[in-house]
C-alpha positions in Angstrom: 41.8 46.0 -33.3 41.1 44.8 -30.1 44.3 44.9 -27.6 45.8 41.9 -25.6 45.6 43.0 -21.5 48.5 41.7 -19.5 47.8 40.0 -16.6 49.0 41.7 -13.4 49.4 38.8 -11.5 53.2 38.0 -10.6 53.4 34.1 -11.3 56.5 32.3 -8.6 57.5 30.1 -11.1 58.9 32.9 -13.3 60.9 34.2 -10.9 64.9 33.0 -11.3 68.3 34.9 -9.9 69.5 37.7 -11.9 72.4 36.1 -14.7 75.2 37.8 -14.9 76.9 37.4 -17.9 80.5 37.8 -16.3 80.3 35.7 -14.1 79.0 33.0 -16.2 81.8 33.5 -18.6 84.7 33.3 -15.7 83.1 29.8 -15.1 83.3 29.0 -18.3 86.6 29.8 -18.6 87.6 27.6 -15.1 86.0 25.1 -16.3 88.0 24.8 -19.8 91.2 26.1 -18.2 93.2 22.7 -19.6 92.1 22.6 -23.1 92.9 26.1 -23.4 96.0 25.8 -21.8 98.3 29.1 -21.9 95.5 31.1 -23.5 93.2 30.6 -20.5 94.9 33.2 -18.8 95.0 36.2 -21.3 91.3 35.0 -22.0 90.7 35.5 -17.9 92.7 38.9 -18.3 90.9 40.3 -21.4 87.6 39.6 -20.0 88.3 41.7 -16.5 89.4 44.4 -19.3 86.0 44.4 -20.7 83.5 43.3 -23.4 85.3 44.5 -26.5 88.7 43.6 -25.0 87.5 40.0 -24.5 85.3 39.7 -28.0 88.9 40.9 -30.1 90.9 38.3 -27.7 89.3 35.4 -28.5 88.4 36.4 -32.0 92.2 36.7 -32.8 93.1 33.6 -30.4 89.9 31.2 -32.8 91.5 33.0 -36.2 94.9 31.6 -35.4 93.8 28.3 -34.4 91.8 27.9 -37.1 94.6 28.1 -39.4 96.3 25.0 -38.2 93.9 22.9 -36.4 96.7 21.7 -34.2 94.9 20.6 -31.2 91.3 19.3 -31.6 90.7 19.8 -27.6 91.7 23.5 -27.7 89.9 24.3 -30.8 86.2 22.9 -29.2 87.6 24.8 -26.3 87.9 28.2 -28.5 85.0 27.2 -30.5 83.0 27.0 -27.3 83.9 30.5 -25.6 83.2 32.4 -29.0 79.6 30.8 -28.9 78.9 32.2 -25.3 79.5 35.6 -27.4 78.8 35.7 -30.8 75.4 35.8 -30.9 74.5 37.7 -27.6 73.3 41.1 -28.3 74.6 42.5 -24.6 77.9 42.3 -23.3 80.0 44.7 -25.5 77.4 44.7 -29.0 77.1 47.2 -31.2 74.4 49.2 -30.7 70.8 47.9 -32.0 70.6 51.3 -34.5 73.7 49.7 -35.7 73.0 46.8 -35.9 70.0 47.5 -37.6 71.9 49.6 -40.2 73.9 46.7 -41.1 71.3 44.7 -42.0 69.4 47.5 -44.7 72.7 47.6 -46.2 72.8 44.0 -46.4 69.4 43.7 -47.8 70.0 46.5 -50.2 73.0 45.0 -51.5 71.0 42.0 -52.4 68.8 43.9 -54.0 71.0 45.3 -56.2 72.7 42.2 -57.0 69.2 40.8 -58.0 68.8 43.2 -60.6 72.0 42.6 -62.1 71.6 39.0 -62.2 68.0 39.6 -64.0 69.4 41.6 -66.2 72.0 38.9 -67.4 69.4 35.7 -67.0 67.3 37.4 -69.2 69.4 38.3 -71.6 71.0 34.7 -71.7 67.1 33.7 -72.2 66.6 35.4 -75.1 70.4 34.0 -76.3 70.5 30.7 -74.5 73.5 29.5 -77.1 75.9 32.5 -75.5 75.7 30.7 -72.1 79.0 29.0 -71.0 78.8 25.8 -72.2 78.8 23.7 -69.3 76.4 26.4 -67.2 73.9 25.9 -70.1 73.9 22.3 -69.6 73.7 22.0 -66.5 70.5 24.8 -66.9 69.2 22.2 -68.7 69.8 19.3 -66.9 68.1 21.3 -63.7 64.8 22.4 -65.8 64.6 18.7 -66.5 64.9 17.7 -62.8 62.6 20.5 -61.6 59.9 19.3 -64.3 60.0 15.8 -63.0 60.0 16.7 -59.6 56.6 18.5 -60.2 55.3 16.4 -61.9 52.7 18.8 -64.2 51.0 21.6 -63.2 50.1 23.0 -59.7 46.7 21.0 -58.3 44.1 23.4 -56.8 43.9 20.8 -54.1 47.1 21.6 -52.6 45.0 24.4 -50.9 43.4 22.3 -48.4 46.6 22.9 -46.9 46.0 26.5 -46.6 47.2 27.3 -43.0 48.5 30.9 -41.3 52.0 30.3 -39.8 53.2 31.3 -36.1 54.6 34.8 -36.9 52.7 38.1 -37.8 51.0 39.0 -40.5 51.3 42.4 -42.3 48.3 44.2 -40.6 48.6 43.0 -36.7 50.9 44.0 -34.2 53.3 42.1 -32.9 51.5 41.2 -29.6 48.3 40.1 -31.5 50.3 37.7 -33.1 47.8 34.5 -32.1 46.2 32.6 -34.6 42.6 33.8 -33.0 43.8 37.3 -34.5 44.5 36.4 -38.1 41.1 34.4 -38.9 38.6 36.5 -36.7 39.4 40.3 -38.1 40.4 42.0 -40.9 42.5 40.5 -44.2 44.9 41.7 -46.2 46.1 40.4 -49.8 48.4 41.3 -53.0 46.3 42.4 -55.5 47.9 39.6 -57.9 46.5 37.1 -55.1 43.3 38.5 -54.3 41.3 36.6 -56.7 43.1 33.2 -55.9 42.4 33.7 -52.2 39.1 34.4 -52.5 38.8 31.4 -54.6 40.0 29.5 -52.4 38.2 30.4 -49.5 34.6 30.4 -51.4 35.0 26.9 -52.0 37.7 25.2 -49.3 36.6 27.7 -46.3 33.0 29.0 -47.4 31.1 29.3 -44.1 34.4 31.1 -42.8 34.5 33.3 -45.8 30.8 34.2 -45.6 30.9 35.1 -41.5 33.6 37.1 -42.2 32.0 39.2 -45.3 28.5 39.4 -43.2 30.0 40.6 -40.0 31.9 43.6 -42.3 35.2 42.5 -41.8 37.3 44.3 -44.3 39.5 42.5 -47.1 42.2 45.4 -47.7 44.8 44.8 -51.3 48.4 46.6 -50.4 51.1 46.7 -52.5 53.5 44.2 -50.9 55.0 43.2 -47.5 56.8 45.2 -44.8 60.3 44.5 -43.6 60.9 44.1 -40.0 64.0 43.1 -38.5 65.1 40.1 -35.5 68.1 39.3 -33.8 70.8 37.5 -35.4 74.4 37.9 -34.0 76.1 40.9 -31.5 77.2 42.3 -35.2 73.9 42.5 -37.6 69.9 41.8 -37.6 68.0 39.7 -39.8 65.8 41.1 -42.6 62.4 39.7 -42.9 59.6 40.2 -44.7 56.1 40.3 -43.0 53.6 39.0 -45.6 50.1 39.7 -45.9 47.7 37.4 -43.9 46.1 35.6 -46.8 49.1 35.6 -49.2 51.0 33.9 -46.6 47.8 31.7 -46.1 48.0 30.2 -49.2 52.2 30.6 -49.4 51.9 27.6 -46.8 50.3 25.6 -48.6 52.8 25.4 -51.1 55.3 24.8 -48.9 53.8 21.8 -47.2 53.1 20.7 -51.2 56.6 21.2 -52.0 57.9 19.5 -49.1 56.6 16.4 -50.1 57.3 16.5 -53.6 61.3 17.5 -53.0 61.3 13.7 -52.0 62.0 12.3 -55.5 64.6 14.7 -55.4 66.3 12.9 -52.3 65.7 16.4 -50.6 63.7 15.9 -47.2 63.1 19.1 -45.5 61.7 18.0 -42.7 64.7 15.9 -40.8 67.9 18.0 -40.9 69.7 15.0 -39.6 69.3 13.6 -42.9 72.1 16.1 -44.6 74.1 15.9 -41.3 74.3 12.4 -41.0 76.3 11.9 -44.4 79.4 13.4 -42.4 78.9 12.3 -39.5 78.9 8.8 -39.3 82.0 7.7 -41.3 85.1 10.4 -41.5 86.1 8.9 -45.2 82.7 9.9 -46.5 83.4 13.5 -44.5 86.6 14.1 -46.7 85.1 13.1 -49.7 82.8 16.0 -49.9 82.5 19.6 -49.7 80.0 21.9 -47.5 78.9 24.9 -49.0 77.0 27.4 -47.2 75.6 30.7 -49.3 75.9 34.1 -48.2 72.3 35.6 -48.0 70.9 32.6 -50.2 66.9 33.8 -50.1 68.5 37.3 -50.2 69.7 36.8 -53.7 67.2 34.5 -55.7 66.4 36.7 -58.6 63.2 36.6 -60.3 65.0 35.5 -63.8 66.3 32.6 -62.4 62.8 31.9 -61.3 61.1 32.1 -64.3 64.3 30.3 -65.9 64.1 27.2 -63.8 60.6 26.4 -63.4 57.8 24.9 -65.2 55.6 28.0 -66.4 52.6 27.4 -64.8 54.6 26.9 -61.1 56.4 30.4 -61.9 53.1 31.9 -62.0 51.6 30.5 -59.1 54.2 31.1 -57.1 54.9 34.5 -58.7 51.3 35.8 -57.7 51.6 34.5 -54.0 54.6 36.3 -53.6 55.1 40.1 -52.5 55.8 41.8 -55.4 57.0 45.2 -53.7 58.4 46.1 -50.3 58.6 49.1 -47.6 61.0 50.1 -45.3 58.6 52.9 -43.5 55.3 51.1 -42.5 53.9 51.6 -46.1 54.5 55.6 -47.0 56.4 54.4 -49.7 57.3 51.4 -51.5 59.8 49.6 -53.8 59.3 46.8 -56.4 61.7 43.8 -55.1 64.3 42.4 -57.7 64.5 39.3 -56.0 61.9 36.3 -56.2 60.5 36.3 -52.6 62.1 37.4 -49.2 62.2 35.7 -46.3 58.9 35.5 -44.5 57.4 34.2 -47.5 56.4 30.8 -46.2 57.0 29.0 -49.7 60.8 30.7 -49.9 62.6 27.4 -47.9 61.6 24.7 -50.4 62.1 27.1 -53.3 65.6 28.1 -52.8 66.5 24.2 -51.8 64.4 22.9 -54.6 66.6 25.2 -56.9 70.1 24.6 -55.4 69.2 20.7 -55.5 68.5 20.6 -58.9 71.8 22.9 -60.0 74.0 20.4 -57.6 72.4 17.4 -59.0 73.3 18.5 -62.6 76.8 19.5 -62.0 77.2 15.7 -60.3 75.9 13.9 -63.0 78.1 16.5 -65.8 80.9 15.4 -63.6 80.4 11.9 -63.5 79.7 11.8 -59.5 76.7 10.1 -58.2 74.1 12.1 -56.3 73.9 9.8 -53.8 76.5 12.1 -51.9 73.8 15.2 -52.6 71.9 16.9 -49.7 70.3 20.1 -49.9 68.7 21.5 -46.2 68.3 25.2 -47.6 71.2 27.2 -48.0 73.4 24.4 -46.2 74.9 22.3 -49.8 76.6 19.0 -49.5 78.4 18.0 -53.1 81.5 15.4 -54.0 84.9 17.2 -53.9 85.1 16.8 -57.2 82.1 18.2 -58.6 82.1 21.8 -55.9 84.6 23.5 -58.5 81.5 23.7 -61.0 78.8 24.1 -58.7 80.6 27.2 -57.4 80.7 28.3 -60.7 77.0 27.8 -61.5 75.8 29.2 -58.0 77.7 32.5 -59.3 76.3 32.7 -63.3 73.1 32.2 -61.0 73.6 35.7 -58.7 74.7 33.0 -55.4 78.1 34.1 -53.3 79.8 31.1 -51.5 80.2 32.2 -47.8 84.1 31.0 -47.6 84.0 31.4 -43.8 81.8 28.6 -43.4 82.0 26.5 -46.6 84.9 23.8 -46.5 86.2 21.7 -49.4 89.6 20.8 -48.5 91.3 20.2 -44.8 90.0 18.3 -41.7 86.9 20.0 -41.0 83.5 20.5 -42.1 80.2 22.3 -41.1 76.7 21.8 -42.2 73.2 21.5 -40.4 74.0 22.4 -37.0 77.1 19.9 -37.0 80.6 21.2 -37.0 83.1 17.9 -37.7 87.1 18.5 -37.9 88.8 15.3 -38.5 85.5 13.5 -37.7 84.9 14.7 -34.2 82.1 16.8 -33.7 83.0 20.0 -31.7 79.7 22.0 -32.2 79.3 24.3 -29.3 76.3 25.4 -27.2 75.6 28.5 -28.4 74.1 31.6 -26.2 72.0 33.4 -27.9 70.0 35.4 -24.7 70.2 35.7 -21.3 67.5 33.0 -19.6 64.9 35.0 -17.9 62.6 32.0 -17.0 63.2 28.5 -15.6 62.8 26.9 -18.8 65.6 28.8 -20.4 67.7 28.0 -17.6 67.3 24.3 -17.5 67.3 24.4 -21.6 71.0 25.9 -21.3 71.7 23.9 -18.5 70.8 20.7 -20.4 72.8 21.8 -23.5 75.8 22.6 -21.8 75.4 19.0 -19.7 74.6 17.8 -23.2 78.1 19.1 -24.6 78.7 17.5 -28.3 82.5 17.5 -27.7 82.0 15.9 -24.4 83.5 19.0 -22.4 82.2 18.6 -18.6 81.1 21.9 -16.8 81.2 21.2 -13.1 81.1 25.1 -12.1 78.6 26.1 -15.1 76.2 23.9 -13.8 76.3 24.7 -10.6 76.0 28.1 -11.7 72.7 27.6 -13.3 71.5 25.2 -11.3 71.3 28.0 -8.7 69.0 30.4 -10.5 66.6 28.6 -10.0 65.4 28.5 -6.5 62.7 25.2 -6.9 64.0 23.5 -10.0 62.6 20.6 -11.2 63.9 17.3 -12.3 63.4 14.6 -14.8 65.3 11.9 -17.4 67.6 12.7 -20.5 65.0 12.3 -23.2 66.1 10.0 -26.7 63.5 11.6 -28.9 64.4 14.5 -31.4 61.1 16.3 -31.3 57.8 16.2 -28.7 55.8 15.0 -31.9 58.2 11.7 -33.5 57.9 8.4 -32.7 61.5 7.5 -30.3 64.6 7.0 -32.3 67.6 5.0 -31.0 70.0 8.1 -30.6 72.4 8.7 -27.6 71.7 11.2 -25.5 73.8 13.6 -26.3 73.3 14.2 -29.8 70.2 15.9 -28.4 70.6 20.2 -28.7 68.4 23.0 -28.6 64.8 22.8 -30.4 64.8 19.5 -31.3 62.6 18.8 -28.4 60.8 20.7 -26.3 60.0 18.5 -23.4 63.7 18.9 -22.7 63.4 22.9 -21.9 61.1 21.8 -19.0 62.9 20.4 -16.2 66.9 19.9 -15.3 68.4 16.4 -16.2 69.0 14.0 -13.7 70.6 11.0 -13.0 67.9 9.5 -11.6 63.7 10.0 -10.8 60.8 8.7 -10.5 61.0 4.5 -10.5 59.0 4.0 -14.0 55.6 2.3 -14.0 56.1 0.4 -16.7 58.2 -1.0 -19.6 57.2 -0.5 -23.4 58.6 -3.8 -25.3 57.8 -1.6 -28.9 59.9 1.1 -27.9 62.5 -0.3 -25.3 61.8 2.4 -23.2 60.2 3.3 -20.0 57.3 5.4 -19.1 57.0 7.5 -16.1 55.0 10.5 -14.3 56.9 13.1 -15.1 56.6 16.8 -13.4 58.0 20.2 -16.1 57.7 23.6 -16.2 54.6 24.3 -19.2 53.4 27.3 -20.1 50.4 27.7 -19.6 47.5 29.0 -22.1 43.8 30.0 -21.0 40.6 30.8 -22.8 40.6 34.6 -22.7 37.3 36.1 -22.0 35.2 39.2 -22.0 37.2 40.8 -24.8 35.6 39.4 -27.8 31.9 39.6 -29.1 30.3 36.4 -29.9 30.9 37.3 -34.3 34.7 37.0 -33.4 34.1 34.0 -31.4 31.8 32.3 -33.8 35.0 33.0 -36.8 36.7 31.3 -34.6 34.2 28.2 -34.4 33.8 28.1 -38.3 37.3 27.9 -38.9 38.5 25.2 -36.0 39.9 26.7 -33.0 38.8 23.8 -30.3 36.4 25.6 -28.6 36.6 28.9 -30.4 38.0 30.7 -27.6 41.1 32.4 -28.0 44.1 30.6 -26.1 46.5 33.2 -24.2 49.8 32.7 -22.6 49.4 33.1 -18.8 52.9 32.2 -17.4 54.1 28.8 -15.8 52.3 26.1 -14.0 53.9 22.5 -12.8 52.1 19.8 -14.6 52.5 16.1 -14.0 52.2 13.8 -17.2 53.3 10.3 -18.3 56.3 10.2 -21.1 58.9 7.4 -22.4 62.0 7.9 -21.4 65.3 5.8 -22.4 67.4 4.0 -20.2 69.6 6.1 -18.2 73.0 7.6 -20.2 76.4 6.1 -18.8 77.9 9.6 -18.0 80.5 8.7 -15.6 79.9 12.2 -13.6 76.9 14.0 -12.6 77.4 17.7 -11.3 77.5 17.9 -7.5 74.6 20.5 -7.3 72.0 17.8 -7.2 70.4 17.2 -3.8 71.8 13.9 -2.4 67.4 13.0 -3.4 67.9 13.5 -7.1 71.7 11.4 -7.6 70.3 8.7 -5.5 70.5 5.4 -8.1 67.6 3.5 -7.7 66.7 0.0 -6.7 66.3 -2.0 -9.3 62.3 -3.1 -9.9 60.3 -5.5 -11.7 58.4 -3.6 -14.9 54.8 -4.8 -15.7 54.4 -5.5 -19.6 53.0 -3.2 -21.4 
């Protein structure tokens, strides 16, 4: 395997100020001092204490709130100063050894409930009439649903969807992680897959296929996938599995396939907005259903409940894509999984919400509740009040646990795809989840925390970040949701991290550049705009001209490998909305950038 060189050269743009985590929290703290009224100063006290002083302080002080939800202001306060915390693996953590111990015994406990929950599903298959009553109808009800969803059996044309994901792939380390990598070396495959694959490839990808078998590249079976672990909160680490490169090849396929047939199910896995908006628009509607959120949902989808559910000839497509056995110590040995597929397996998403759709759905209509009310965005479950009893119920004859800490059924709040409403206010927080080392991660948390949901204003935070960066750079609050979607007509702050990446490239501003012009299709403006981009080159000299012609057959524009080679400033032209009625700006803005502009006459577009 050929080995990514890092380039020696020492880019400007990547240098920021060191962050220092206590100091950002104390202005945090000054900053919410009001809503958090008497506890501001044990919070202030606790924190000079130290890390673990300050994480069991405002743990205690969020538990007690939470009980009551006296004051809406000082719970978003709370709720805000946990979320600086939880998720950061410095600043008082356990240890990443610990951490990662957590997390096996997490993922072993899953496994064990799997094979308890096969052993029952399959006994109830053989003896369907012992079933509860109302669980075997609303089995029933969800094979129906399922079926019609499907619509017959798999289509060998789904393949032309065939793509590797971003992550890593069973035989590549983690810094050869590139899509150059997976199609121009070495494949690995299942052994249950390996004739699919290489069905697939002889007639969707034959020229790629035939390069690669000329030029001895090496198609390897093995057993199953590894598991690897990534960062999750200050307490645990996420399991993952890492699939191999063609069975995950052809697992994303499915997904995209499944994706668009979830539609007739009212499930659309593409726009989490779509479940969030349900609660968030009229607070009636919020109180008249319940959020359920599953503890270690892909974790615990057993392979009975698989084969129960679906059509036969999906249970065996997906069943030879998956990874039937797993290893903990880079393949010495290796354990046969009870559950269905892990996560890593590309196909695993619309799976376990396809499944939890169909259950919900049936327990609405057994109920009498229409499933208008129904969304299903993973493991995040919106149901009527009145039909959650049973699909709690179902969700545990199936092997599911209800996570109670962040399910809600009853009482003034409720939490689901990223927004958290009590009585119909949404006091989501900005969420820290590292510490920036770059000027896009600075003016990403910059923007969120300007961007605050609860409408919190952070005069001393800002100016805090604001000076890491020694030559920031400045553009408008951006309406879209994602670099790719046509503009949507959403305010401005609705807009948090990920759900556009032009945003992560420069600091908001009040004002900028006049625009050139105005768009009368999208009521916007356009304007030149200067970011932050990371830049990618063609990397040269390291690869022979059989890896480079791979690359060719299979579509990488130019065939050239594309590496990351730190930050450049590049100017380009983007629509913008009109600018957001604040009411403050932060006063770390040079007196260029909070200048309003004159008002000018825009060409038509």
């Amino acid at each position: 395997m050929v080995q990514m060189s890092k380039s020696k050269r020492k880019n400007p743009l990547e240098y920021i100020h060191p962050f220092h985590i206590t100091t950002f929290l104390a202005r945090v703290l000054d900053d919410l001092s009001v809503p958090l009224r008497e506890d501001y100063a044990l919070l202030m006290r606790s924190l000079m204490e130290g890390p673990q002083s300050f994480r069991q302080c405002i743990d205690n002080l969020l538990e007690r709130e939470a009980v009551a939800f006296a004051s809406i202001r000082k719970y978003a306060a709370l709720r805000q100063v946990h979320a600086c915390i939880s998720k950061l693996e410095g600043f008082g953590a356990i240890t990443g050894e610990a951490r990662r111990t957590n997390a096996l015994q997490s993922f072993l406990a899953a496994e064990r409930k799997c094979a308890r929950t096969n052993k029952r599903l399959a006994f109830y298959a053989k003896h369907p009439l012992r079933m509860p009553k109302l669980v075997r109808m609303v089995i029933h009800m969800a094979q129906d649903e399922i079926a019609r969803v499907l619509a017959g059996p798999p289509s060998f044309d789904m393949f032309e969807a065939a793509d590797f994901g971003p992550g890593l792939t069973y035989g590549l380390p983690i810094e050869c992680k590139d899509l150059f990598y997976k199609i121009s070396g070495n494949q690995e495959v299942t052994p249950g897959c390996k004739a699919l694959a290489l069905e697939v490839i002889t007639k969707l990808h034959p020229r790629w296929g035939a390069h690669l078998a000329r030029h001895g590249y090496s198609l390897t079976c093995v057993p199953g996938n590894r598991i690897s672990f990534v960062s999750k909160s200050y307490k645990t680490l996420r399991t993952i599995g890492i699939e191999p490169s063609l069975n995950v090849w052809l697992q994303k396929a499915v997904d995209h396939d499944l994706k668009i047939k979830l539609k007739r199910m009212n499930l659309r896995l593409r726009d989490q907005e779509f479940s969030s908006d349900l609660i968030r628009k009229e607070a009636n509607t919020m109180l008249q259903v319940a959020t359920l959120d599953l503890r270690a949902a892909s974790d615990t989808i057993a392979r009975e409940l698989v084969r129960l559910l679906l059509p036969k000839e999906w249970f065996e497509l997906l069943d030879v894509l998956r990874s039937p056995c797993y290893t903990l110590d880079k393949g010495k040995t290796w354990n046969t999984y009870h559950k269905f597929s892990s996560m890593g397996n590309a196909a695993t998403f619309p799976l376990e919400s396809m499944i939890f759709g169909a259950l919900v759905r049936a327990c609405c209509r057994i109920c009498g509740e229409s499933t208008s009310r129904v969304r299903v965005y993973g493991d995040d479950v919106i149901v009527p009040v009145s039909a959650a009893a049973l699909v709690i119920e179902v969700f545990r004859f199936c092997g599911f646990a209800i996570n109670t800490d962040k399910s809600f059924a009853f009482g003034p709040f409720r939490e689901t795809c990223g927004v958290d409403l009590l009585y119909g206010v949404d006091v989501r927080p900005v969420y820290l989840r590292s510490v920036p080392r770059s000027p896009d991660m600075v003016a990403n948390l910059f923007n969120r925390f300007l961007c605050h949901a609860f409408g919190f204003a952070f005069p001393t935070v800002l100016e805090y970040l604001h000076s890491l960066v020694p030559r920031p750079l400045y553009g408008p609050a951006y309406f879209g949701w994602t670099s790719t979607e046509r503009l949507e007509d959403r305010p401005w702050q609705e807009w948090y991290e990920g759900r556009n990446t032009l945003c992560d490239a420069y600091f908001f501003a009040p004002s900028f550049t006049l625009p050139s012009m105005r768009s009368q299709r999208y009521q916007t403006c356009k304007c030149n705009l200067e970011r932050w981009h990371r830049h990618r080159r063609p990397r040269k000299g390291e690869f022979d001209e059989d890896q480079l012609y791979a690359a060719f057959l299979y579509g990488i524009e130019d065939g050239k490998p594309r590496v990351l080679d730190g930050y450049l400033r590049i100017r380009t032209n983007t629509f913008y909305g009109e600018w957001p009625a604040l009411g403050w700006w932060p006063s770390c803005y040079p007196e260029a950038v909070t200048r309003v502009a004159e008002p000018v006459a825009y060409a038509t577009a």
